[in-house]
LUMDREN-836113 format. One line per field, with one value per residue (C-alpha): x, y, z; residue in one letter. Coordinates in Angstrom, 3 decimals, padded with zeros to 6 digits, always signed. Layout:
N
c1 <- X_...
c2 <- Y_...
c3 <- Z_...
type <- a_...
***
This chain:
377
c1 <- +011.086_+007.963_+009.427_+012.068_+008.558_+006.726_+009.177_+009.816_+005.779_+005.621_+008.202_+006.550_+003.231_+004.863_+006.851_+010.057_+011.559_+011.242_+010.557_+010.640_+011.037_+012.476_+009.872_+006.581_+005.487_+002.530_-000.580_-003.277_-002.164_-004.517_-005.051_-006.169_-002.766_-000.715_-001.823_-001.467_+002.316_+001.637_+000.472_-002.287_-001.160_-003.430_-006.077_-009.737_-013.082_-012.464_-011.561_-007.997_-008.004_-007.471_-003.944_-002.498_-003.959_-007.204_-007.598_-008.587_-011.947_-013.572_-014.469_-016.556_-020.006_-022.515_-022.449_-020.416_-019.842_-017.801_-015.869_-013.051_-010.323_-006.874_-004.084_-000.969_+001.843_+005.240_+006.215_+008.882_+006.290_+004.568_+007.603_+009.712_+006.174_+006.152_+009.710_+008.696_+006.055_+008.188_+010.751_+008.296_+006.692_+010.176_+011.276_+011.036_+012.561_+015.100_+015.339_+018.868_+016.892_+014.106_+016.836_+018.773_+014.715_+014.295_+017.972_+017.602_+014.146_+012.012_+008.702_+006.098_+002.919_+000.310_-003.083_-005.719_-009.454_-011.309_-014.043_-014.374_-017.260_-017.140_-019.570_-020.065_-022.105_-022.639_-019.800_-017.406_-016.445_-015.368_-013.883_-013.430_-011.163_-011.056_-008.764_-006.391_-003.128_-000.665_+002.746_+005.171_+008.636_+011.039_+014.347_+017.250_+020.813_+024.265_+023.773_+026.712_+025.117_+021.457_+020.735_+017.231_+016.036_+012.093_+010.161_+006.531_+004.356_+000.668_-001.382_-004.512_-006.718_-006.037_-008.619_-007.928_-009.742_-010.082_-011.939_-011.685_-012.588_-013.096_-011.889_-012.933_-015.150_-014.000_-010.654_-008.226_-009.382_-007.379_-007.308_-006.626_-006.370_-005.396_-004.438_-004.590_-002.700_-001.810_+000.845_+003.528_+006.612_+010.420_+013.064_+015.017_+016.623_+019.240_+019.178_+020.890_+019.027_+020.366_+018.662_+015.624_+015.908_+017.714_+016.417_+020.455_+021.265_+025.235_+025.695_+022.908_+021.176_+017.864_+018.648_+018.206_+014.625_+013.735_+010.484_+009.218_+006.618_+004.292_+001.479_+002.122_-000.399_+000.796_-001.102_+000.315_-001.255_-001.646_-002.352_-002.830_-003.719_-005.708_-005.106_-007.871_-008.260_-011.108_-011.526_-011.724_-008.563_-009.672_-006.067_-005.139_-002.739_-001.583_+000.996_+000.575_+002.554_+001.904_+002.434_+003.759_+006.814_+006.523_+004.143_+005.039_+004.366_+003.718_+006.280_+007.151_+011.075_+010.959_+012.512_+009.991_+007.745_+009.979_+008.277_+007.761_+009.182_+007.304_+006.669_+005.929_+004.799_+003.795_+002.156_-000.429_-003.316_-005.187_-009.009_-010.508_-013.302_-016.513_-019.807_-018.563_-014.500_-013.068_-008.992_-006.931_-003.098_-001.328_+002.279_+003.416_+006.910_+006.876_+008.721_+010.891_+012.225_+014.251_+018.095_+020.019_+023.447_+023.761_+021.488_+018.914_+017.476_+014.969_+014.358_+013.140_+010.611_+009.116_+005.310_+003.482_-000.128_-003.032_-006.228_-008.959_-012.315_-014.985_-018.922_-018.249_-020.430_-019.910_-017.052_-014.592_-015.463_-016.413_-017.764_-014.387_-011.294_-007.617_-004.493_-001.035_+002.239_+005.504_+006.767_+010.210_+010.849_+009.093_+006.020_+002.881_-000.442_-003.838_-007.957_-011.481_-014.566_-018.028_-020.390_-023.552_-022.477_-024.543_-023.700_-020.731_-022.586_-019.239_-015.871_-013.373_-009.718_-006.078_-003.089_+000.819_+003.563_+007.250_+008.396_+012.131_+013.365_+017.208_+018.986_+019.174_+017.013_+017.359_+019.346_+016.326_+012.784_+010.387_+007.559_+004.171_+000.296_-001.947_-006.402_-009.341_-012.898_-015.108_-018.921_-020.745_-023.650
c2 <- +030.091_+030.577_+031.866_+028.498_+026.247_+028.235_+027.788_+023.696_+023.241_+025.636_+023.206_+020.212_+021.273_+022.946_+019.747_+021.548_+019.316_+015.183_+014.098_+010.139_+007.760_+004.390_+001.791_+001.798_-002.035_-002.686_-000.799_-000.650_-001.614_-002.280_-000.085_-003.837_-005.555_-002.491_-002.651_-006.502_-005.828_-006.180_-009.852_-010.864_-013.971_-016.219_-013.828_-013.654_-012.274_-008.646_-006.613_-006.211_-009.695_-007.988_-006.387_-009.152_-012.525_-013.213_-016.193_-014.458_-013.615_-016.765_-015.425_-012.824_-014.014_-011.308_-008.530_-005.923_-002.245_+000.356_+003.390_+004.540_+007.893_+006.484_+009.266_+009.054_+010.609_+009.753_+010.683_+012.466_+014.987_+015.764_+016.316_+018.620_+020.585_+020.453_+021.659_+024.521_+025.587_+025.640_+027.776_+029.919_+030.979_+031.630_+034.160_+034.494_+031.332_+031.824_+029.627_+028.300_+026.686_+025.682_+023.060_+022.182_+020.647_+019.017_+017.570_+013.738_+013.721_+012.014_+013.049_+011.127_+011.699_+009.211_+009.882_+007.377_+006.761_+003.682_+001.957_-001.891_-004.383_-007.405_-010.321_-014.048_-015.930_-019.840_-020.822_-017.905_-015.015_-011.712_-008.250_-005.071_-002.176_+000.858_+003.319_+006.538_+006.892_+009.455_+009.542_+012.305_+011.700_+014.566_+013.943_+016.585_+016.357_+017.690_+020.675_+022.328_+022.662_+021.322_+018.618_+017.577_+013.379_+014.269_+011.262_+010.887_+008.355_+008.862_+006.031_+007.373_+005.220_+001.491_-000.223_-004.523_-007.877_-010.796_-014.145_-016.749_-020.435_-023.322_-026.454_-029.712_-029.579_-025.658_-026.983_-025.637_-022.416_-020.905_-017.091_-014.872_-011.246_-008.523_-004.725_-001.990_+001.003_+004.692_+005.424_+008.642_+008.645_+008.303_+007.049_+008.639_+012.171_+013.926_+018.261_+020.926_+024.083_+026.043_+023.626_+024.359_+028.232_+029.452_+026.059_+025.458_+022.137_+022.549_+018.499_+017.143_+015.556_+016.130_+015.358_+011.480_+012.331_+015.055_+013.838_+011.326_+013.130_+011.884_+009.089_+005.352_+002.564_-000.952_-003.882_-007.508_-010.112_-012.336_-016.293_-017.488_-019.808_-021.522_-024.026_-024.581_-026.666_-026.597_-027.825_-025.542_-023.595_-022.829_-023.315_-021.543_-021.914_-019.459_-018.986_-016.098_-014.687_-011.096_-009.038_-012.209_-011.806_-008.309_-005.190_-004.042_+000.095_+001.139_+004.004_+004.832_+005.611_+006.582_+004.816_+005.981_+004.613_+001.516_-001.707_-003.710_-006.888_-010.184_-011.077_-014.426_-014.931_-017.627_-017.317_-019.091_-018.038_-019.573_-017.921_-019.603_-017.630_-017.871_-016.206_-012.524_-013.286_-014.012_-014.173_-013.937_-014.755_-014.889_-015.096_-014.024_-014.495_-011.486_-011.589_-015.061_-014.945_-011.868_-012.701_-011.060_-011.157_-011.581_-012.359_-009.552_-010.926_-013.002_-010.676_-007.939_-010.292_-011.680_-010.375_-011.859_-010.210_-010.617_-009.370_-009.467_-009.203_-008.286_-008.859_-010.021_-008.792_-010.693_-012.341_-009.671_-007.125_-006.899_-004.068_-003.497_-004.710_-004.951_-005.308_-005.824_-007.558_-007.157_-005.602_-006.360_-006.377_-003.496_-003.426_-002.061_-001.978_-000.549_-000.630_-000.535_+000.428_-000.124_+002.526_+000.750_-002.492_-005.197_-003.551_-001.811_+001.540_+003.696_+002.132_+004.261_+002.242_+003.454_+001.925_+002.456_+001.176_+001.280_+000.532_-000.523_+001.585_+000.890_-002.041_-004.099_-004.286_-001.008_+000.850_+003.242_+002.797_+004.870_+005.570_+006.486_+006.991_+005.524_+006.608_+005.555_+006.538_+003.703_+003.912_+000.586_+000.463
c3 <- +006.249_+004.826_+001.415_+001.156_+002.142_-000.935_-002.862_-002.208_-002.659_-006.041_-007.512_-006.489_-007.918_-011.401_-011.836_-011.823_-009.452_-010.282_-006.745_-006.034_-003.325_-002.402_-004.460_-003.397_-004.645_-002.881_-003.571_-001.249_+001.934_+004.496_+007.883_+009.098_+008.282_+008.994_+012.422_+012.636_+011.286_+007.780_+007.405_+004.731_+002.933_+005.078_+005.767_+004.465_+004.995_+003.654_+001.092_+001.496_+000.302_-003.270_-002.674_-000.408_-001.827_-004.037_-002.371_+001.077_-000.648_-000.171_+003.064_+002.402_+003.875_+002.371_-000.810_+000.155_-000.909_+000.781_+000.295_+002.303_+002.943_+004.562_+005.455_+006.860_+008.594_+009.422_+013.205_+012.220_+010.423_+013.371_+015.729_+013.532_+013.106_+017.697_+017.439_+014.775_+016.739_+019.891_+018.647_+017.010_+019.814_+021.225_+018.768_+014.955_+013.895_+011.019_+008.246_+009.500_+012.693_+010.231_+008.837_+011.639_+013.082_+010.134_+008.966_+010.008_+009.424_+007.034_+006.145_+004.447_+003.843_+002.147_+001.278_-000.865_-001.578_-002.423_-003.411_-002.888_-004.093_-003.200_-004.482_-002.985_-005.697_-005.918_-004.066_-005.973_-004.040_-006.854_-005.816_-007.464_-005.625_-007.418_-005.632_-005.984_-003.754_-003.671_-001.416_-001.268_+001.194_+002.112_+003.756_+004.998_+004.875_+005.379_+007.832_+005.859_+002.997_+002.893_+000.494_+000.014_-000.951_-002.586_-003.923_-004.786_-006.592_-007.722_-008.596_-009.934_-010.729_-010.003_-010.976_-009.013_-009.362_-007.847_-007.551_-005.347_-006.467_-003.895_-005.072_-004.699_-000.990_-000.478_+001.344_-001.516_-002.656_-006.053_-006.279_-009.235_-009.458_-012.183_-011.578_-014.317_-012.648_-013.983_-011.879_-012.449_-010.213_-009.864_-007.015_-005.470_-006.183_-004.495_-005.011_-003.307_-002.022_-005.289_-007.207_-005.122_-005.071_-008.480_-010.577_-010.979_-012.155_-012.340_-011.279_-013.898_-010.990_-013.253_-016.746_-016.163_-015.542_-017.827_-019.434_-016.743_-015.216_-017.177_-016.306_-017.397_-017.698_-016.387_-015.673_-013.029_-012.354_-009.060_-008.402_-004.652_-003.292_+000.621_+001.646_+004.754_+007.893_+009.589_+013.311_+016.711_+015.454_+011.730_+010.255_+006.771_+004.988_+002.252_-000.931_-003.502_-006.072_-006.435_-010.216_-011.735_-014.364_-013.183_-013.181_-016.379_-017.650_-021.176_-020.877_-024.001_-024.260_-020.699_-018.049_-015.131_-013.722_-012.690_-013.762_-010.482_-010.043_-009.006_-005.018_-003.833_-000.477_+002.152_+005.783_+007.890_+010.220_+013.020_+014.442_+017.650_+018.663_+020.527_+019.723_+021.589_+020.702_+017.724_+017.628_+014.939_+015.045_+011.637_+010.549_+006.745_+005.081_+002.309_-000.924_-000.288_-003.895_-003.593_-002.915_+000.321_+001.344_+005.119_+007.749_+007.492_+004.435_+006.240_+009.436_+006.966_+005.139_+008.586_+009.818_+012.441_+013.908_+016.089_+016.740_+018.973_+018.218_+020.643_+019.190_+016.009_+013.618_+010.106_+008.948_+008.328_+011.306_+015.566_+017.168_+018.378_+016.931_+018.668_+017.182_+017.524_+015.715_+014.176_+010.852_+009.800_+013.070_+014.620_+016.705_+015.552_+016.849_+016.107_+016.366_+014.685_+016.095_+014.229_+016.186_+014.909_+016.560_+014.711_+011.137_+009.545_+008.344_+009.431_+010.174_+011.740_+011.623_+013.595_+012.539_+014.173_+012.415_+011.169_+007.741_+007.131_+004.186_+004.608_+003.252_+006.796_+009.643_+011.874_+009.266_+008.273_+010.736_+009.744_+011.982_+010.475_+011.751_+009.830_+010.340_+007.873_+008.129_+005.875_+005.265_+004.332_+001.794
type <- x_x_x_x_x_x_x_x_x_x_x_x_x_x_x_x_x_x_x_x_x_x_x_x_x_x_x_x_x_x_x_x_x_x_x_x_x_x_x_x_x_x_x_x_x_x_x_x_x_x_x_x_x_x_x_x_x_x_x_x_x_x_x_x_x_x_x_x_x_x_x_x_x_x_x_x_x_x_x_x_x_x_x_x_x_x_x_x_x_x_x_x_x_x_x_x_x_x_x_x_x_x_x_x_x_x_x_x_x_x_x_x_x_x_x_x_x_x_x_x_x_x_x_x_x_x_x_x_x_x_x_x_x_x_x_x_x_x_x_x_x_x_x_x_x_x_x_x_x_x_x_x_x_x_x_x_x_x_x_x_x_x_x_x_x_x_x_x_x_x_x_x_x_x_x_x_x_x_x_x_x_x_x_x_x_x_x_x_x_x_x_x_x_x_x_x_x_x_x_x_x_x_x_x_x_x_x_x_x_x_x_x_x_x_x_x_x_x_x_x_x_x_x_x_x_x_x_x_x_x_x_x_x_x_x_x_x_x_x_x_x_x_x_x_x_x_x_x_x_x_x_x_x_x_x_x_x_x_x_x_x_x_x_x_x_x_x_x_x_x_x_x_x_x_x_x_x_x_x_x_x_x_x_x_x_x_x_x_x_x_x_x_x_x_x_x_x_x_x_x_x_x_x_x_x_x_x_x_x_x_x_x_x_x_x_x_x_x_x_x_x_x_x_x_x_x_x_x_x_x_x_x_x_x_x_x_x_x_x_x_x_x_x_x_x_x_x_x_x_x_x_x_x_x_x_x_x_x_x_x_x_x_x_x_x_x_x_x_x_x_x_x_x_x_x_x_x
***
């Protein structure tokens, strides 16, 4: 077991193997929204305003600098390592029972680090997120003879801005961002274990790739737009269109990266609060453009959220934060807690969540763990 492992990691790191994964379009995503299932079109008053709509950034109430380390985990991960461990300590687990764990399975990992500045100024909110993110997935199949789906994509650095511009008396608010991003990564390839173990590529699974290992620059482009109500219910209102045209990579002859194409979204959001409560209930519909073909094209764009804030300590955090909502369909929850309790020094963030990577709505949940650790300057 250990030797196959060694093996699959030595041709990950040598680039011997092309690894790739179903398209990862959005950059950035929030522990926040992930834990309020996904939603962000209609949201404001943090940074995460910069990968879901510029618009949000209005508001930001106070200079803001922070830097923050996200990883996460996909469940199955951590229960084919239980199951290892199990059998290990059974007997000497063969490679043959290795497989058999982990054939179903899909393993992702995601790791990133960040830096976000954000800047309210005469009315103008700007934003800067500079950030590097990395995600590998691993899936197993056919138990007769193992096939492996690898996939990774490594976005190092993207460098995102925003501003936000009220309009008029600060009820319309216009948001434009711009991402430069030097990304390397492929979708999705299909190998057998000889390709694995004797570098045998018999079925040419890697000759459409040869050469594509190698970093691309790109650069998109976002417009959004708030529209907001104010009364007891502070109602928001939200479009944006995300990489407009398309998020386009200077790749040379190569076909890899993908460019990314456009997403244009809508949602709304609604905060009562009090002086020790603040709510927050908000409902997105993601990517609206894109056609479908029976009735799971809407369910899989549909994310609705909540969260509860207890001792609010600016606009965009509490001492305590709870949350809860739906992705795609799937329920998610998760929670911040600011230990310093009147100022966000250190932010540590939990997020639970499934992500639909099949075609229609239940045909491939993937559970993952999302935790961040923040520090505030």
């Amino acid at each position: 077991m250990k030797k196959c492992l060694f093996l699959l990691f030595y041709w990950f790191l040598a680039g011997g193997m092309n690894l790739s994964a179903e398209p990862f379009n959005r950059i950035g995503q929030g522990i926040r929204n992930l834990g309020m299932g996904n939603v962000g079109v209609a949201l404001s008053h943090d940074e995460n305003a910069l990968h879901y709509n510029p618009a949000g950034l209005v508001g930001v109430d106070e200079f803001f600098v922070n830097l923050g380390i996200l990883g996460e985990v996909s469940d199955d991960l951590l229960n084919a390592q239980d199951e290892i461990s199990t059998v290990q300590k059974l007997g000497d687990a063969s490679t043959a029972d290795t497989l058999e764990i982990a054939l179903g399975k899909k393993i992702h990992l995601r790791f990133m680090v960040n830096t976000n500045v954000l800047i309210p100024f005469g009315g103008f909110t700007f934003g800067l997120s500079a950030l590097g993110e990395g995600r590998v997935r691993l899936g197993f199949q056919n138990p007769v003879l193992p096939r492996f789906n690898f996939s990774y994509q490594v976005d190092a650095p993207t460098y995102t801005y925003g501003v936000a511009i009220p309009l008029g008396r600060g009820g319309l608010v216009l948001g434009f961002g711009a991402r430069y991003v030097t990304r390397v990564g492929l979708p999705d390839v299909e190998l057998s274990i000889d390709n694995l173990i004797s570098s045998n590529d018999s079925e040419g699974t890697l000759d459409e790739y040869s050469g594509a290992t190698k970093f691309a620059t790109g650069q998109g482009y976002d417009v959004g737009l708030h529209w907001r109500v104010e009364g007891d219910w502070k109602l928001t209102l939200g479009v944006v269109g995300q990489n407009v045209g398309s998020l386009s990579f200077a790749n040379g002859s190569n076909k890899y990266p993908e460019n990314v194409p456009g997403e244009y979204s809508a949602g709304l959001s609604l905060q009562p609060g009090s002086d020790y409560l603040r709510f927050l209930f908000a409902f997105d519909i993601r990517d609206i453009t894109t056609q479908g073909t029976d009735d799971s094209f809407m369910a899989k764009r549909i994310h609705t959220g909540i969260e509860i804030g207890i001792l609010p300590i600016d606009s965009g955090a509490s001492f305590i934060s709870l949350r809860s909502g739906y992705n795609q369909g799937y329920f998610s929850y998760g929670f911040e807690i600011n230990p310093f309790i009147f100022a966000r020094f250190v932010t540590l963030q939990v997020a639970v969540y499934s992500e639909e990577t099949g075609s229609v709505p239940g045909g491939g949940k993937e559970s993952r763990r999302a935790f961040q650790l923040s520090f505030a300057f």
